[in-house]
MIKOL-353999 format. One line per field, with one value per residue: residue number from 1; x, y, z of N, C-alpha, C, O in turn; residue in three letters. Coordinates in steps of 0.001 Angstrom, whole numbers, always signed. Example, Ala and Ser with C-alpha at 12.3 -4.5 7.8 and 13.67 -1.06 7.14 Angstrom:
REM MIKOL-353999
num	(1 / 2)
n_u	(+13190 / +12850)
n_v	(-5690 / -2250)
n_w	(+7800 / +7080)
ca_u	(+12300 / +13670)
ca_v	(-4500 / -1060)
ca_w	(+7800 / +7140)
c_u	(+13200 / +12900)
c_v	(-3300 / +30)
c_w	(+7800 / +7870)
o_u	(+14236 / +13409)
o_v	(-3319 / +1138)
o_w	(+8465 / +8039)
residu	(Ala / Ser)
***
This chain:
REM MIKOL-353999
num	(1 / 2 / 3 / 4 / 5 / 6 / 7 / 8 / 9 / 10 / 11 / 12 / 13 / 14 / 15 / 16 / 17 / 18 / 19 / 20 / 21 / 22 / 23 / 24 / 25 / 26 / 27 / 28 / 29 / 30 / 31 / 32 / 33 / 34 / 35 / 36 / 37 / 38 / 39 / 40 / 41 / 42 / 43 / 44 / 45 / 46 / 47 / 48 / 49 / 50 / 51 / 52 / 53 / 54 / 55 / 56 / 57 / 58 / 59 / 60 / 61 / 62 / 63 / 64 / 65 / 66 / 67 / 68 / 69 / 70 / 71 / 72 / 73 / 74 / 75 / 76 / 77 / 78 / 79 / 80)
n_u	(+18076 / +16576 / +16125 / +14218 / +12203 / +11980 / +10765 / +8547 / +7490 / +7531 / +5405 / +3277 / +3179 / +2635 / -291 / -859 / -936 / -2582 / -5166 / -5425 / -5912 / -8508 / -10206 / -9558 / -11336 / -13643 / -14245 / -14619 / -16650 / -18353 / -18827 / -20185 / -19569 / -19189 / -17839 / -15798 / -14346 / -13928 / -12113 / -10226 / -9314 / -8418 / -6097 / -4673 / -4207 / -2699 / -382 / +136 / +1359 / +3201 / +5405 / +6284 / +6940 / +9525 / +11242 / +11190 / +12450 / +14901 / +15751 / +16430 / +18138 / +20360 / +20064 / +20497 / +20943 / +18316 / +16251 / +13783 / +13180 / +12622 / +10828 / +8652 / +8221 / +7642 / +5247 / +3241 / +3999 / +1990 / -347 / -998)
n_v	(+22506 / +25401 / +28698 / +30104 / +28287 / +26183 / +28661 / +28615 / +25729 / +25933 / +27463 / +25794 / +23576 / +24908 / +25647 / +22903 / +22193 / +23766 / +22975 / +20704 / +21164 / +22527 / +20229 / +18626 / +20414 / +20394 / +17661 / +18175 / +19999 / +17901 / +17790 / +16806 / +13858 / +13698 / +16211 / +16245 / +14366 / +14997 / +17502 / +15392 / +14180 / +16419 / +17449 / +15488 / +14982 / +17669 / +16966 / +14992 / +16519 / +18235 / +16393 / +15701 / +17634 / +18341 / +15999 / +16585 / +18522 / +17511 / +15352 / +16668 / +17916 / +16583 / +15022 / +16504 / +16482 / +14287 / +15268 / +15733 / +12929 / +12342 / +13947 / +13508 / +10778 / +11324 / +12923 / +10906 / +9358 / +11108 / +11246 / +8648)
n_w	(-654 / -1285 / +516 / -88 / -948 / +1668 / +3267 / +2161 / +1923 / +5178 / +5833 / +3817 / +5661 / +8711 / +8165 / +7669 / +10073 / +11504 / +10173 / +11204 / +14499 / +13559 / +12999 / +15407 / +17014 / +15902 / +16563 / +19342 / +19277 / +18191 / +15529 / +12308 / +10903 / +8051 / +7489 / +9165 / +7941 / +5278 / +5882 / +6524 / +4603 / +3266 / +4623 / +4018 / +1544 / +1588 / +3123 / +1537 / -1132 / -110 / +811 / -1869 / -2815 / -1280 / -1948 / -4795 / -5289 / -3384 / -4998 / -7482 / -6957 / -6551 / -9179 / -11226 / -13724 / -14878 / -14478 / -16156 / -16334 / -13334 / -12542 / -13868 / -12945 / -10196 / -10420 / -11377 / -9067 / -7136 / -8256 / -6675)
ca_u	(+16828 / +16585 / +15776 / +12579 / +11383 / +11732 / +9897 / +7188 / +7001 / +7036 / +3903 / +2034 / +3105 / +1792 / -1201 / -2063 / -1111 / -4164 / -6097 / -5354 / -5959 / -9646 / -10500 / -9475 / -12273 / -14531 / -14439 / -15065 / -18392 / -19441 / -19482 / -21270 / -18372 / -18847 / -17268 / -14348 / -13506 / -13610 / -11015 / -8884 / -8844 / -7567 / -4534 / -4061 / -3213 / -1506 / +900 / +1345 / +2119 / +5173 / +6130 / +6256 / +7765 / +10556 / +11262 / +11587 / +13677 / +15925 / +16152 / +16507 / +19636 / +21250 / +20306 / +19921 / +20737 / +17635 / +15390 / +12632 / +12685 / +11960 / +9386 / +7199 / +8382 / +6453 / +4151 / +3157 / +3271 / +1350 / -1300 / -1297)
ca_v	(+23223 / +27442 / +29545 / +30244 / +26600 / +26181 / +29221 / +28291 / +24522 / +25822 / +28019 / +24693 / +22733 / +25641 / +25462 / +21885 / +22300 / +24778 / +22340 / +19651 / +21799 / +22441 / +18716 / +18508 / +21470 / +19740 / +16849 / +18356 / +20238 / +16899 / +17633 / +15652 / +12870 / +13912 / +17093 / +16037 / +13167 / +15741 / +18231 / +14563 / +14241 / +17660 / +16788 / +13419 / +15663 / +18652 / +16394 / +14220 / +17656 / +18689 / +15210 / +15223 / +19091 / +17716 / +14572 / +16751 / +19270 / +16800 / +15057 / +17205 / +18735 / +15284 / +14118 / +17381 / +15833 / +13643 / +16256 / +15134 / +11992 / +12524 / +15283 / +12148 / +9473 / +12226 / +13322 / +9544 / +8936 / +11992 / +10284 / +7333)
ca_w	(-783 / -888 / +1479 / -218 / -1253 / +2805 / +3860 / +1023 / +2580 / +6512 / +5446 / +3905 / +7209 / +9139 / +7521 / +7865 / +11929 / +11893 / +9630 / +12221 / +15175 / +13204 / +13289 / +17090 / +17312 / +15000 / +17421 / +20489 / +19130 / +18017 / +14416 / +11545 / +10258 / +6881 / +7527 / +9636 / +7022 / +4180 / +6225 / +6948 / +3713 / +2298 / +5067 / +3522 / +37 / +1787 / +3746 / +613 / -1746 / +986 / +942 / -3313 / -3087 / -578 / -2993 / -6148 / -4409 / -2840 / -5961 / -8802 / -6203 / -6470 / -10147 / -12595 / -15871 / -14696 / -13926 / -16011 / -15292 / -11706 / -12559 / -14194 / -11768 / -8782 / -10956 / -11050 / -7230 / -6433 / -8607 / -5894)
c_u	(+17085 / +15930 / +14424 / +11774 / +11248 / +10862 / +8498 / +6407 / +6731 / +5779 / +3054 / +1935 / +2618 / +402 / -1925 / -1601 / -2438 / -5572 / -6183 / -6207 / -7871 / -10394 / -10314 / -10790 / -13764 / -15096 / -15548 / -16421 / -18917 / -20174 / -19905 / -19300 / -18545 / -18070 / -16319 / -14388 / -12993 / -12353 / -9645 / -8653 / -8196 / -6191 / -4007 / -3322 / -2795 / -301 / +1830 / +1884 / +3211 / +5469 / +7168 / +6983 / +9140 / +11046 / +12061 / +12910 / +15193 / +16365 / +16619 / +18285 / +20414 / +21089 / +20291 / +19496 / +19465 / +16380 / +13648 / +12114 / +12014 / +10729 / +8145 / +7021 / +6986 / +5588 / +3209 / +2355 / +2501 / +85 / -1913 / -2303)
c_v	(+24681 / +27804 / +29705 / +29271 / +26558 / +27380 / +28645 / +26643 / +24251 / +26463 / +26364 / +23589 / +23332 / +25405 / +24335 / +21373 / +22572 / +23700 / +21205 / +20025 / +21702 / +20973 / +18556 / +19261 / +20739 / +18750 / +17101 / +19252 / +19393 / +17164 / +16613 / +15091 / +13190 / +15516 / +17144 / +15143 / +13823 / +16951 / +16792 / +14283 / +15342 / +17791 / +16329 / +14235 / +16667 / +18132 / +15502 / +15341 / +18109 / +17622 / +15346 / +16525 / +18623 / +16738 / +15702 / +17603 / +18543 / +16006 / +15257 / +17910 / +18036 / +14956 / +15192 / +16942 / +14760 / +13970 / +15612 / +14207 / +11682 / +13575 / +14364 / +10907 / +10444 / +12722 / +11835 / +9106 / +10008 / +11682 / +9322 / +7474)
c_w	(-412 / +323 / +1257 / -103 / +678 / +3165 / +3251 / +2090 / +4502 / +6387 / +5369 / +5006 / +8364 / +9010 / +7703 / +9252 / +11982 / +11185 / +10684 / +13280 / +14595 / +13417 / +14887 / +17489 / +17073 / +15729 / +18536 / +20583 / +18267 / +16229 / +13342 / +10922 / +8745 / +6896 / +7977 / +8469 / +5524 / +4816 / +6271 / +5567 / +2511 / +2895 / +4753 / +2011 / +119 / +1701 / +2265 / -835 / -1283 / +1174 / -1172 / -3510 / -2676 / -1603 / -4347 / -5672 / -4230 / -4081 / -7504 / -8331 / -6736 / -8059 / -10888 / -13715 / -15773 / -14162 / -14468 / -16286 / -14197 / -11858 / -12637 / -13272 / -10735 / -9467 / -10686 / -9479 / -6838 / -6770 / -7408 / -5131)
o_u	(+17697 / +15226 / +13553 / +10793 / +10160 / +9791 / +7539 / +5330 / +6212 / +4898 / +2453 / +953 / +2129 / -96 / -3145 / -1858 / -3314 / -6715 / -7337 / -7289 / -8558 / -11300 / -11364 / -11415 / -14698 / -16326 / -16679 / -17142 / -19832 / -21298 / -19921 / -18289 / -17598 / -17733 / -15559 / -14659 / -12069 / -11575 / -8447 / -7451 / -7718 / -5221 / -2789 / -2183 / -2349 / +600 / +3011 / +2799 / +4169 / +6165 / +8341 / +7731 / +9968 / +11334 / +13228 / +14095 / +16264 / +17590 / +16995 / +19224 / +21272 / +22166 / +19769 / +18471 / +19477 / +15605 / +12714 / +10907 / +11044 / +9824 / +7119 / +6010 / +5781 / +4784 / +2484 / +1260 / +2196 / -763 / -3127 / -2687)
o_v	(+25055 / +27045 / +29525 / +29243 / +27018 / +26874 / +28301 / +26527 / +23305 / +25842 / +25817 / +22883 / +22561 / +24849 / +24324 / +20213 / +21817 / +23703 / +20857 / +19439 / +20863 / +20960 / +18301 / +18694 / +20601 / +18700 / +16645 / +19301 / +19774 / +16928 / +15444 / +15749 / +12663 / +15774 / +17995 / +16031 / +13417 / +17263 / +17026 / +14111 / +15165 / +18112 / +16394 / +14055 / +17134 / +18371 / +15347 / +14909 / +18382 / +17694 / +15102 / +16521 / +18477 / +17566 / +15591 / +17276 / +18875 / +16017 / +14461 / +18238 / +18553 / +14509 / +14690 / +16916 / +14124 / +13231 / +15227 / +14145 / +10932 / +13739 / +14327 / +10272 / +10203 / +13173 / +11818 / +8805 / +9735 / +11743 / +9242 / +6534)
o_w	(+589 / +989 / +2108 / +640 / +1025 / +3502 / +3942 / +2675 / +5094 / +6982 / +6294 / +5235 / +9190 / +9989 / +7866 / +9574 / +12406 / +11643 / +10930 / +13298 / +15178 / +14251 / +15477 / +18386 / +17862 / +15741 / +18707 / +21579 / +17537 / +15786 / +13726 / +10678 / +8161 / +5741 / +7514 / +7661 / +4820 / +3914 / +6108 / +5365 / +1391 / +2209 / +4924 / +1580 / -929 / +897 / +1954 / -1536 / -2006 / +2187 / -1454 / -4488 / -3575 / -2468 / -4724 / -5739 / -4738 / -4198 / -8364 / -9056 / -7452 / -8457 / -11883 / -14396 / -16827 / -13556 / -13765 / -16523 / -14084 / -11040 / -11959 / -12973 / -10671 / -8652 / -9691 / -9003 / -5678 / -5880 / -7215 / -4435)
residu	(Unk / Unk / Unk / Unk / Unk / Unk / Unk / Unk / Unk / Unk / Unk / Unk / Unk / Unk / Unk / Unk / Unk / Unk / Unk / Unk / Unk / Unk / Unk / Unk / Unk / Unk / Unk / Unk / Unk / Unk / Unk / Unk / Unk / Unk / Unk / Unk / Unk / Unk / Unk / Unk / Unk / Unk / Unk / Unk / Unk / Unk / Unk / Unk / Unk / Unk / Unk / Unk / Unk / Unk / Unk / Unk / Unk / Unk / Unk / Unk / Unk / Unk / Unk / Unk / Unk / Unk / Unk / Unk / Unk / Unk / Unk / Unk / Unk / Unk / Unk / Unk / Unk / Unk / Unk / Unk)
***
């Protein structure tokens, strides 16, 4: 993985620290559950986008000539 692709993917892990961190907040002034469950769920499809970035990354390194293959395979699971 580049230098960039990593800065790019510590930014969106940054990012859903602070989104976390918000929900901890969210908590403790007792906000309405439809508003924390809608932030746990924009986590739930950060974390699984830098999971599916990581994946293609790591696998397009290792398979090229199979590139898009794997593009539709994770295209696929990101679906899930």
């Amino acid at each position: 993985m580049g230098i960039q692709k990593q800065t790019i993917l510590a930014k969106r892990i940054n990012r859903i620290i602070g989104q976390l961190k918000g929900i901890n907040n969210m908590l403790e002034q007792k906000r309405n559950c439809k508003d924390i469950l809608l932030q746990i769920n924009a986590i739930k499809a950060a974390v699984q986008n830098v999971g599916i970035e990581i994946a293609r990354s790591e696998l397009c390194s290792v398979a090229p000539e199979h590139k898009k293959i794997l593009e539709t395979v994770l295209k696929e699971v990101g679906r899930m």
